[in-house]
C-alpha positions in Angstrom: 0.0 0.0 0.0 1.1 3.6 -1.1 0.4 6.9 -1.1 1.1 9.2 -3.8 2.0 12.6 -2.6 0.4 15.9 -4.0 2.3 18.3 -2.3 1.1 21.5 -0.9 -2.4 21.9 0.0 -4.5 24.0 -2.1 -6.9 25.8 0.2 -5.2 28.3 1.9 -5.5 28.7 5.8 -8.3 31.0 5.5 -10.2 29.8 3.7 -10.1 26.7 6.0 -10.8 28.9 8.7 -14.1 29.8 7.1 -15.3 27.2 5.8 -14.5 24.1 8.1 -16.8 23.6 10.7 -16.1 21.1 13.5 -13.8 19.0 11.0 -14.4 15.2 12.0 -11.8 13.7 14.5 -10.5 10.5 13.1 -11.5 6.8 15.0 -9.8 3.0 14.9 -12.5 2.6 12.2 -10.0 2.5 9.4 -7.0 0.6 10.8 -3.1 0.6 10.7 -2.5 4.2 9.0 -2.0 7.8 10.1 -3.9 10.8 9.4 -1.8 12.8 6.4 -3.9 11.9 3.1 -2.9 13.8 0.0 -4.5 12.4 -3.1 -3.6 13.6 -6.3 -7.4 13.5 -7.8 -10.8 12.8 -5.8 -13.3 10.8 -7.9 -16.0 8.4 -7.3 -17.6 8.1 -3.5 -18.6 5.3 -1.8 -19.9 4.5 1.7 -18.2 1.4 3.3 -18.8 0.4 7.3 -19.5 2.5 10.1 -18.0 6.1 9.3 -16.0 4.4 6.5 -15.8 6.7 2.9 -14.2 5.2 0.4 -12.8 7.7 -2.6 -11.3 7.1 -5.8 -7.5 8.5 -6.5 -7.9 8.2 -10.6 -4.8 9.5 -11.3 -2.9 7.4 -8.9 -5.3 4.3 -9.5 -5.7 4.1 -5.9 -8.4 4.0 -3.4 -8.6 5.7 0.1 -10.6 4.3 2.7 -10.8 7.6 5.1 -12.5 7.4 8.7 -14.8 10.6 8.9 -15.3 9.7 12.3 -17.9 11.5 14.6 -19.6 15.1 13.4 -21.2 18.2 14.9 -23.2 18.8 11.8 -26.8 19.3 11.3 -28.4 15.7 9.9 -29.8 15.6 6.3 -28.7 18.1 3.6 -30.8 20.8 3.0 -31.3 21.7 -0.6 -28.7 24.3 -2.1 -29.6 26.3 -5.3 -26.5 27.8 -7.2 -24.2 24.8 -5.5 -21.5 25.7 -8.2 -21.4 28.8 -7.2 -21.4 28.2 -3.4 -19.0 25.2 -3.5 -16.5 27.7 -5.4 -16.9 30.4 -2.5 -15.8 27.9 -0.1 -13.1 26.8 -2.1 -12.1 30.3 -3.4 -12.4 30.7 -6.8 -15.1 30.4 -9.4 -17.8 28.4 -10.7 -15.7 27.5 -14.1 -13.2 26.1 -11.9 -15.0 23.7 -10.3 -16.0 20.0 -11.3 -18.0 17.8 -9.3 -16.7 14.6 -9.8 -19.5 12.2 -7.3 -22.0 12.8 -4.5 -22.5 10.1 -1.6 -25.2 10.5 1.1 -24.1 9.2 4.5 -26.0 6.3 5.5 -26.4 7.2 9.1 -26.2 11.6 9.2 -27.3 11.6 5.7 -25.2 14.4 4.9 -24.6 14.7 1.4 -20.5 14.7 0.4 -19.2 15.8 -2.7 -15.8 15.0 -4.6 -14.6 17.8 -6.6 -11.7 18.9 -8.6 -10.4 22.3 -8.1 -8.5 24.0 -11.3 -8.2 22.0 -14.5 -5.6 20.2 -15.9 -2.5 20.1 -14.3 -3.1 22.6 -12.2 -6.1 20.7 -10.3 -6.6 19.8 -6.8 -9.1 17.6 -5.3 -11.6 18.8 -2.4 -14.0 17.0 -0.1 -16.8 18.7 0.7 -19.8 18.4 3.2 -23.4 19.6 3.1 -25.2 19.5 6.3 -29.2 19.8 7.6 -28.3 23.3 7.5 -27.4 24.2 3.8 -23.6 24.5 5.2 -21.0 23.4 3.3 -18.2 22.4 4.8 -14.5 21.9 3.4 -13.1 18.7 5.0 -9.3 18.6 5.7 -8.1 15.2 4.2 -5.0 15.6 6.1 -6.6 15.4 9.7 -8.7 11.9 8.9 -6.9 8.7 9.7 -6.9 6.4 6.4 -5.7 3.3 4.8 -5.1 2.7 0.6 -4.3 0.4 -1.6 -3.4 1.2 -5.2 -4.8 -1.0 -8.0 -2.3 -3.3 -10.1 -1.7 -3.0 -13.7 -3.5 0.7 -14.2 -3.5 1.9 -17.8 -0.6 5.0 -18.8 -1.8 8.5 -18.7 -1.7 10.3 -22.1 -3.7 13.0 -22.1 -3.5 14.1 -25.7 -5.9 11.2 -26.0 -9.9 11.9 -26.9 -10.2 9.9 -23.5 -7.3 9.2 -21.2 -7.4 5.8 -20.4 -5.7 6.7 -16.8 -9.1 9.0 -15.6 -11.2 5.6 -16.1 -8.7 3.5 -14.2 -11.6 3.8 -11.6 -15.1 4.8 -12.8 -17.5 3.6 -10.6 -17.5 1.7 -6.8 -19.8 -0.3 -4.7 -19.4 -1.8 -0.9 -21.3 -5.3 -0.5 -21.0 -8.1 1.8 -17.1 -7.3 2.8 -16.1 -6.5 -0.2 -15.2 -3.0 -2.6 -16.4 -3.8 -5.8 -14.6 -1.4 -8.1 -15.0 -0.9 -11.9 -12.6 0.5 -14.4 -9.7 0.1 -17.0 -6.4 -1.6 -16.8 -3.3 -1.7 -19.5 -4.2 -5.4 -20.6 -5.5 -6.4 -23.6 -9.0 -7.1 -22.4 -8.8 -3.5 -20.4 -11.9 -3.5 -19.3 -11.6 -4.6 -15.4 -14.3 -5.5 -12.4 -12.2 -6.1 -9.3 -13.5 -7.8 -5.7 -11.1 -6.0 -3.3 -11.3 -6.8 0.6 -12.0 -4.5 2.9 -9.7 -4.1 5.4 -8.0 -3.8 2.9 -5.2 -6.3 2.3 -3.6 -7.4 -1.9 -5.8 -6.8 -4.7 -6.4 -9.9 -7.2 -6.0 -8.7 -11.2 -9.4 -8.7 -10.9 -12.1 -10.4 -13.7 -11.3 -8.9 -17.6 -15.2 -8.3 -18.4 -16.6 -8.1 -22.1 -19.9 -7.2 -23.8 -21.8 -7.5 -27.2 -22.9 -4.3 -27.5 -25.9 -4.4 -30.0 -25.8 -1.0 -31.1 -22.2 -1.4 -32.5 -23.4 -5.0 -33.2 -19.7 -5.9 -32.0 -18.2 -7.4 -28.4 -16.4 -4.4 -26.9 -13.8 -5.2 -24.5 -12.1 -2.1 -24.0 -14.8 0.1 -22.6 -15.5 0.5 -18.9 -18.4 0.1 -16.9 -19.3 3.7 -15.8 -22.3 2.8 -13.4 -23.2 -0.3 -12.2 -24.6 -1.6 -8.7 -24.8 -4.8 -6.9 -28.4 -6.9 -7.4 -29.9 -10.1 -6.8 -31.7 -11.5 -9.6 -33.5 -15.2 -9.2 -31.3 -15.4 -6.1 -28.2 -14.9 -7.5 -26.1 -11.6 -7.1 -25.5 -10.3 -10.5 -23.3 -6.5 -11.2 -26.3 -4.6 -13.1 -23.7 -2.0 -15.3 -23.9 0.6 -17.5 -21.9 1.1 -20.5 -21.4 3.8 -22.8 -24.0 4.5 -25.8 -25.4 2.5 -23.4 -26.1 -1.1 -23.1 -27.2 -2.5 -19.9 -25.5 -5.6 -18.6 -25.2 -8.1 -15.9 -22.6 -10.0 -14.5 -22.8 -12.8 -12.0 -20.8 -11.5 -8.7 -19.1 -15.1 -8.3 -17.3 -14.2 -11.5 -15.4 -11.6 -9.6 -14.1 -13.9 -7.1 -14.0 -17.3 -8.3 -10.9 -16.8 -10.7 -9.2 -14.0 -10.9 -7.7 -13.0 -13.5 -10.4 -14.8 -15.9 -12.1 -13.2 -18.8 -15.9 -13.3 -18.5 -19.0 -11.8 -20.9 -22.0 -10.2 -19.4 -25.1 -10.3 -20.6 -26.5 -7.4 -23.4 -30.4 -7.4 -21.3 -31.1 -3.8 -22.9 -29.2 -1.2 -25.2 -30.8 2.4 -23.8 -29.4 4.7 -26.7 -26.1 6.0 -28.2 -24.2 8.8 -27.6 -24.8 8.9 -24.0 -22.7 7.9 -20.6 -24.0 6.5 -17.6 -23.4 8.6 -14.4 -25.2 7.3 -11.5 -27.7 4.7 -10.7 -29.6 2.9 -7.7 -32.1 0.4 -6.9 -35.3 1.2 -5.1 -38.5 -0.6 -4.3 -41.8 1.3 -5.0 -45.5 -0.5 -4.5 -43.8 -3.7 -3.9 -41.5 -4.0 -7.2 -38.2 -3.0 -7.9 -36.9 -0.5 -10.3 -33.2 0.5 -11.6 -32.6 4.7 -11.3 -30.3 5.8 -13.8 -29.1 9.1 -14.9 -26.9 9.7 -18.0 -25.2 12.4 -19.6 -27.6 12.9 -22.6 -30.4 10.7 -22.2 -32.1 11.6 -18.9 -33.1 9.7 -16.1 -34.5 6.5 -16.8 -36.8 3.9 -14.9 -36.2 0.2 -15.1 -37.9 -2.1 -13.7 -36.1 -5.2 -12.9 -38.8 -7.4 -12.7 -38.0 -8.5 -16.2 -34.3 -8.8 -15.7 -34.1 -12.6 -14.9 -36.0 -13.7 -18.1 -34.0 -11.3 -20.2 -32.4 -13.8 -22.7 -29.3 -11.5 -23.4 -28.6 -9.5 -27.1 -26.6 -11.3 -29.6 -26.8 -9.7 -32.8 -27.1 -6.2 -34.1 -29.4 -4.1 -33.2 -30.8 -1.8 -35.6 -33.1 0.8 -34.0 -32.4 3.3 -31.1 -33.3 1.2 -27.8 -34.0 -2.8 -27.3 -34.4 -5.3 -24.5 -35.9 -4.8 -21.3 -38.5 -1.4 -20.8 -37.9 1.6 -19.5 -39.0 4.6 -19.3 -37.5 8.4 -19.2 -38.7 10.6 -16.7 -39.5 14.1 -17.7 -39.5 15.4 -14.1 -36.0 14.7 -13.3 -34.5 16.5 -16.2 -31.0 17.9 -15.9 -30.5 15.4 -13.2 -26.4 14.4 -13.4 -25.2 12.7 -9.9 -28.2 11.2 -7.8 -27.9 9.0 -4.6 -30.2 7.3 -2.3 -31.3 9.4 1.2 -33.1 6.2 3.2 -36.0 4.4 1.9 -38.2 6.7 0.1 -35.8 9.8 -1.0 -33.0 10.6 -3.3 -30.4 13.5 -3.3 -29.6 14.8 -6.7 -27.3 17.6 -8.3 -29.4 18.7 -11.2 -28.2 21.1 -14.4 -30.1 24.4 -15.2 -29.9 27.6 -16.7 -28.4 29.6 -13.8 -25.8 26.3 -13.6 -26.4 23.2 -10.4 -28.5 22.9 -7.6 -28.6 19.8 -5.0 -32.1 18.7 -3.6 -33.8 15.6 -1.6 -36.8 14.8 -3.7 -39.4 12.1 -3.4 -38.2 8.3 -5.4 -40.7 8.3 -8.4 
């Protein structure tokens, strides 16, 4: 386990001093590290055990696992028009120089915590920021919260004069279930496409399982394209990976293929293709009226309702597929457009950053 070092902090000591608001003090949650964290990039969120966050390190192809400890904040997160412009105040500069990379709602406080990326380019520095009951955001200082890492084997090279560069997807989505990190994104192998099963505490990291996909609308198997969303799901009583793709099939993945030999090379199964020239971002599972439905939102496409009910009989797309959607229904839900990053708040609620006019604002709405 290594950390990569960023160097000196970018939020100056004032800005600190306005911002932070009864930063957490660090517990033996996370185990055998020191407080001290300096990531070089802060992308996808996920919640682990306890006051466990875990946080993506893209550029390092590592993965922090940072104790937040106990807070002082208001529970909940209130909802926050202009949060471009306000998360820039706190981090002193401007909306334009600010990209939210992920929000996660704390399963306990339900405080709402955002990545973000400060500056562009080379210049950029992460920030992790907290939204409180109150409307308050609040800057948290890595450096005080006691963390482990691990960093990811065989991470594809950076070249950013590439249309994409392969190294921002070396982690593109994460999930916590049953012990386990499941974590999504590219390596430098052939078959680049990677799911991984990494414990937690965390201890070596397997190659992980090489995963491919006929995607119908290419009417090809891809196996160079990550997974951008995906969540853990049991279907017929077996836990399948439910995962998003872009221009954007919809496939699932048995979890024992993660696990059972690493290293292998396994094919998912094409159950819907939802429309080109679009990207997953987000997406949960709810229950509503007693059935289940899949949440996604996507970069071009909206936010679309799936129900799974039909996901165990989907026989899987083979061949090319000649109009705009196929497979399993859906359907795209006019009330929730704009919606980019969305996460569940409890049983019945979702938080959600959502584009307008005047640029992003965060609210708790009702599941539909």
């Amino acid at each position: 386990m290594r950390v990569r070092s960023l160097g000196a902090p970018f939020v100056t000591a004032s800005i600190l001093a306005a911002s932070l608001s009864g930063t957490p003090s660090a517990r033996a949650v996370v185990t055998g590290a020191d407080a001290g964290a300096k990531p070089s990039a802060l992308g996808v969120l996920a919640f682990g055990p306890g006051n466990v966050l875990f946080a993506a390190d893209p550029q390092a192809a590592a993965i922090y696992a940072f104790d937040l400890g106990s807070s002082s904040a208001a529970p909940g997160a209130a909802d926050v028009p202009d949060l471009d412009k306000k998360l820039a105040a706190v981090l002193g500069t401007d909306a334009a120089q600010v990209t939210i990379a992920d929000l996660a709602v704390h399963p306990a406080t339900r405080n709402v915590y955002l990545s973000a990326m400060r500056g562009s380019g080379a210049d950029a520095a992460p920030a992790l920021v907290r939204l409180d009951g109150s409307g308050r955001l609040d800057v948290i200082a890595l450096g005080s919260l006691k963390y482990t890492s691990v960093e990811l084997p065989n991470a594809p090279v950076a070249n950013p004069q590439a249309r994409r560069d392969p190294r921002t997807a070396s982690i593109t989505d994460m999930a916590f279930d049953n012990g386990q990190l499941i974590v999504a994104g590219l390596s430098n192998e052939e078959f680049a496409s990677k799911l991984r099963a990494v414990t937690y505490p965390f201890s070596k990291v397997d190659p992980g399982t090489s995963v491919e996909i006929f995607h119908g609308n290419h009417g090809a198997v891809e196996t160079r394209s990550p997974v951008y969303a995906f969540v853990p799901y049991s279907i017929g009583g077996t836990k399948q990976i439910v995962a998003g793709y872009l221009c954007t099939p919809l496939v699932t993945f048995p979890m024992s293929s993660l696990t059972a030999a690493p290293g292998a090379k396994v094919r998912g199964t094409t159950i819907a293709e939802l429309g080109s020239g679009n990207r997953p971002i987000d997406m949960i599972v709810y229950s509503r009226g007693g059935q289940d439905y899949l949440l996604m939102s996507n970069t071009s496409r909206g936010v679309m309702k799936i129900p799974t009910a039909s996901f165990g009989a989907a026989s899987g797309i083979t061949e090319k597929v000649t109009q705009t959607t196929a497979g399993v229904p859906f359907e795209t839900l006019a009330e929730l457009k704009g919606v980019e990053h969305l996460d569940r708040v409890g049983a019945d609620k979702v938080a959600v950053i959502a584009k307008a006019e005047t640029g992003l604002s965060l609210r708790t709405i009702a599941l539909p």
